[in-house]
N, C-alpha and C positions, 0 to 999 in steps of 0.2 A: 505898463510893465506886468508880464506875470506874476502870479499868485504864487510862492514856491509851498511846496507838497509839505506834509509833515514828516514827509520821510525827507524831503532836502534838506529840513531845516535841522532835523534831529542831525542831520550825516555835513552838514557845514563846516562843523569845526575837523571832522577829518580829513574832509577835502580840504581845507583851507590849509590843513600841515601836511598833505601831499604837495598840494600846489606850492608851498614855500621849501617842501623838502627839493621839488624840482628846479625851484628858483637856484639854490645853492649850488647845488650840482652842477646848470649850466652856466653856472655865473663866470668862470672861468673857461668858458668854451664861446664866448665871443665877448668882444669891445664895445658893441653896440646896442641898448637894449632896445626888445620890440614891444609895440603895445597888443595886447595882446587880449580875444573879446573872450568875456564871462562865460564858462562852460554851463548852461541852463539848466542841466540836471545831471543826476548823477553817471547816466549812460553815455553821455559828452564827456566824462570826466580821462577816461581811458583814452578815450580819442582826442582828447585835446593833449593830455599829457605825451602822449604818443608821436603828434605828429610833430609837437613842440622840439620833442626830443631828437626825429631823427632826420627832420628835414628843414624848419627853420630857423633853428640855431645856427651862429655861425665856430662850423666846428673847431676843435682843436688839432689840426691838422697839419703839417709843416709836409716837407720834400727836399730829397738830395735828388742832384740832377748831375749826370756824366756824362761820357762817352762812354759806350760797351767796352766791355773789361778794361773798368777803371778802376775795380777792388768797391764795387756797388754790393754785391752779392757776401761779401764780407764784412762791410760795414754794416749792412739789413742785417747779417745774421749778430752782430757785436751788439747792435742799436735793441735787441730785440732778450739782449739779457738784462738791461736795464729794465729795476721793478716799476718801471712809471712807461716804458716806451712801449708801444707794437708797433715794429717796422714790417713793412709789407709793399707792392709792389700791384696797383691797379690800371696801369695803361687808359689814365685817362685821357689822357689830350695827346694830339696831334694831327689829328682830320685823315689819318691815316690806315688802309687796306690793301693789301696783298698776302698770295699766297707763299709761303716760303717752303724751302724743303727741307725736313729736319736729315740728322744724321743717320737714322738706320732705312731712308732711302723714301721715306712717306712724307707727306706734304700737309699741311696746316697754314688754315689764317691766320694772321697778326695784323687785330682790328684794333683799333683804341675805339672808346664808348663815345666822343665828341661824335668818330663816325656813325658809328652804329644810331645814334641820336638822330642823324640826320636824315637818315635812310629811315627810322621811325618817324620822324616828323610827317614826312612824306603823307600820312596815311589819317596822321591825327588834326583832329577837329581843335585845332586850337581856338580859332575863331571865336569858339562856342563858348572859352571860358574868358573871351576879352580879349584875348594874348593878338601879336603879332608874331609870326614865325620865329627871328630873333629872338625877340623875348624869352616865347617858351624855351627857345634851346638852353637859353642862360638856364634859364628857372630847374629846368631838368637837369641837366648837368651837374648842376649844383648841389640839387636835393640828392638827386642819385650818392654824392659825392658825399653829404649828408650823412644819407644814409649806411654808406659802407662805415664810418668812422664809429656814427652811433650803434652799430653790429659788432661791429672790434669793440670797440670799448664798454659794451656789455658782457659781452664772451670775456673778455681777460681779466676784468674789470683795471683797465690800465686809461692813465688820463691822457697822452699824449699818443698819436699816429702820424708817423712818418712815412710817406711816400715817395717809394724811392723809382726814377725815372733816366731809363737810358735811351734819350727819344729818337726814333726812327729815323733813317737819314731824309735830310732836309724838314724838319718839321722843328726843331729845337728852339727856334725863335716864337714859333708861334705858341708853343707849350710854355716856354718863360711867360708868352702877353697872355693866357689863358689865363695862366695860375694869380698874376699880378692881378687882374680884373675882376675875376669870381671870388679870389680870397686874398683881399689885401691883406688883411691881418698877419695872413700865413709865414712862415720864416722859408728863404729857400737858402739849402745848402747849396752849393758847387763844389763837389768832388772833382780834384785835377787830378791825371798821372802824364807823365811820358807822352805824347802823342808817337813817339818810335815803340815803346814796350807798349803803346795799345795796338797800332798797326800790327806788331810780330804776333801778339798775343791774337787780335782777333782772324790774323791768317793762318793760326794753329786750330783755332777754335772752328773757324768752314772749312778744313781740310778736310770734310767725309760729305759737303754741300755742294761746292761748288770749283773743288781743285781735280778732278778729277781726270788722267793726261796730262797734267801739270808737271814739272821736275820735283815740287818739293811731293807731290803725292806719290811719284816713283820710287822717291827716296826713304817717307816716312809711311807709307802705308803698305805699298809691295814689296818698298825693301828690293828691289832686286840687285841682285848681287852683283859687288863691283862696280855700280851704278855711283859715279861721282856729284856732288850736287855743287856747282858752281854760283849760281843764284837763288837764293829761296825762294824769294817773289817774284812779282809778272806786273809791268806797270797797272793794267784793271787793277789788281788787289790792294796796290799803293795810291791810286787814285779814291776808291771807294772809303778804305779807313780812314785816312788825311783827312780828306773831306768832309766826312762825319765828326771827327774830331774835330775839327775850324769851328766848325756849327754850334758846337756846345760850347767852347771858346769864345765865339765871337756874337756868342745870346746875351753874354752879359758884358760889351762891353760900353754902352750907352747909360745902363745903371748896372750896379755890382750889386754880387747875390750877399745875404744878409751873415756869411760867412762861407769861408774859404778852406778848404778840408783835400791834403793832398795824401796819393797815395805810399810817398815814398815816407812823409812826414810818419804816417800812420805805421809804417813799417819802423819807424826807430822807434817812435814814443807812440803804441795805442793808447793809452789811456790820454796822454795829453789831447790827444785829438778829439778824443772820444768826452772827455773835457768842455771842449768850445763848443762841439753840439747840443752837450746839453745846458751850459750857459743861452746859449743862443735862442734855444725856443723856453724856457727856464723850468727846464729839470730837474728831480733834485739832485744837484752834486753830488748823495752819497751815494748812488748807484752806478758812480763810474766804475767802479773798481771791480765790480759785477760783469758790468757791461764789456769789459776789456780780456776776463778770462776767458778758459776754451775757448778760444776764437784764433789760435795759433791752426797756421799752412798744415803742421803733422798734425794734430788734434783733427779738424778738419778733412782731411785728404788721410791720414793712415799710410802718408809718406813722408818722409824729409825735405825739406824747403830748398829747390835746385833740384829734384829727383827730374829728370827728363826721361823716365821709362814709360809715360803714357804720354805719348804728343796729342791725342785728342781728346786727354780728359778735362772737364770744364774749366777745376782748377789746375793748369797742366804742372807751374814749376815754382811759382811765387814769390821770386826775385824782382831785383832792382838792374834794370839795365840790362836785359839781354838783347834786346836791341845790335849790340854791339858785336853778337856773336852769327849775323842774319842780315847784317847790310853790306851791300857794298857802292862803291863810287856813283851808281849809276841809279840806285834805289834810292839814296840820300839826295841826291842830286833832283829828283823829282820827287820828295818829300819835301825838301827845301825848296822848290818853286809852288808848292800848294799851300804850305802853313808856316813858311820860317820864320816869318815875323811872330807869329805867336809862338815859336819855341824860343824866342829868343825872348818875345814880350813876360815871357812866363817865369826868364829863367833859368831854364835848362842846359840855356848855352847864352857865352858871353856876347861870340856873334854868328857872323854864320859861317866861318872858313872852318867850323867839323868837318864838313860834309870832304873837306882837303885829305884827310889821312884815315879814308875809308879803300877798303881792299880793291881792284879791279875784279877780284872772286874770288868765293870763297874760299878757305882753306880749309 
């Protein structure tokens, strides 16, 4: 055994009320305690505490999971007035890469880090610390994952991070078994809306990506006059959201997520909603009421809730159902052969003869 210095033994009891000060703090940021080896001097002491803190703890870190515009980006900003929450949005899973084209005409990747991981593994000596490929991706992943919570949560100094996750199409099952695997502990929400008000919604939202010679981009972008719009959609654009909504539907239908958070809900009673969240990961209750103001559609947007004068603004109108104002016989009809069991599983509808007293076109 070493001889310890007179300078360790003089600085012992300081370290000793660091290291129990850090005990406390992560005691609540995992389930499981680890054993953990003796920092041998004082210059270990920063480096043990350090790596203690942001890479092998297991953190306090929870996730809501959607479909794109399911009122994600609303709930992140509600979750984030709560004095205990920082909700934020890190695209970590999905095994997912490509480039997409944003809306003022330039293009960008949309990587999650699972990929990015693996394109780095590529290059690294895992070998060398013992690991087996797997392995280290877990181990990286993790820490990285780690480490973003213990960066947030010393920046705000807030105890709880939510991540919130609207996973790329086809990839939602695999980001549910990620998240269950690396962090049991973790709580996952599942945010619901409409799968019709998310199709309408997210075929407002790529009207400047990928509508372009479309009827509805004639109609809502050139405007050309006199130009009637008889259907808004195009079976592609009803194929692609459908689809992506099942997928987040149907991630959790072998085990359910550890609560259930819908969007229309959230539109009568925020705060009730806003409530079960933070029950669920155990918040303190008195920061609902925090968490639940300015976060109103005008507050937000600098519009009226129903305003339709900017069809491609993010948050464009922030109602319940417009759906109904956007479909006709022939849209619902192939919405209802891609997911009607889950709008029906959900809910939404008693069965499925809606789709009966939808328009032949628009009016």
């Amino acid at each position: 055994m070493p001889v310890a210095s007179a300078t360790d033994r003089r600085l012992a009891p300081r370290r000793s009320h660091l290291r129990n000060a850090t005990e406390r703090r992560l005691a609540p940021c995992r389930s499981r305690a680890v054993v953990w080896p003796e920092p041998a001097g004082l210059a270990s002491m920063a480096w043990w505490l350090w790596c203690k803190t942001c890479f092998m703890a297991n953190p306090e870190i929870h996730f809501v999971i959607s479909a794109p515009r399911s009122g994600s980006t609303w709930l992140t900003t509600a979750l984030n007035q709560h004095p205990e929450i920082f909700a934020t949005e890190h695209r970590l899973f999905g095994d997912f890469c490509e480039v997409w084209q944003n809306n003022d005409g330039t293009t960008s990747p949309r990587i999650t880090f699972d990929k990015y991981a693996q394109a780095f593994s590529v290059h690294y000596f895992y070998d060398a610390l013992g690991m087996k490929r797997g392995e280290f991706l877990n181990a990286f992943e993790k820490s990285f994952a780690n480490f973003l919570v213990g960066f947030a949560t010393r920046r705000t100094d807030k105890k709880f991070v939510i991540d919130k996750i609207t996973p790329y199409p086809g990839t939602a099952k695999l980001v549910v078994e990620k998240i269950r695997r690396l962090f049991p502990d973790s709580k996952i929400i599942q945010l619901v809306r409409d799968g019709r008000d998310v199709l309408t919604s997210g075929t407002y939202d790529w009207l400047l990506k990928d509508a372009a010679g479309s009827d509805r981009y004639r109609y809502h972008v050139d405007q050309e006059e006199g130009f009637e719009l008889k259907r808004f959609f195009d079976d592609a654009v009803i194929e692609k959201w459908a689809s992506n909504w099942c997928e987040t539907i149907d991630a959790f239908r072998e085990q359910k997520a550890d609560a259930q958070v819908r969007y229309e809900s959230m539109k009568d009673d925020l705060p009730k909603e806003i409530a079960r969240i933070v029950a669920a990961i155990g918040a303190d209750p008195s920061g609902v009421a925090a968490a639940s103001g300015k976060v109103s559609f005008e507050q937000m947007t600098g519009r009226k809730e129903g305003d339709d004068s900017q069809p491609t603004a993010k948050a464009r109108k922030g109602i319940v159902g417009d759906w109904r104002n956007h479909f006709t016989v022939a849209d619902g009809e192939l919405f209802d052969s891609i997911c009607g069991t889950q709008l029906v599983g959900l809910g939404y509808e008693a069965d499925r003869s809606w789709v009966n007293g939808l328009p032949v076109v628009l009016k």
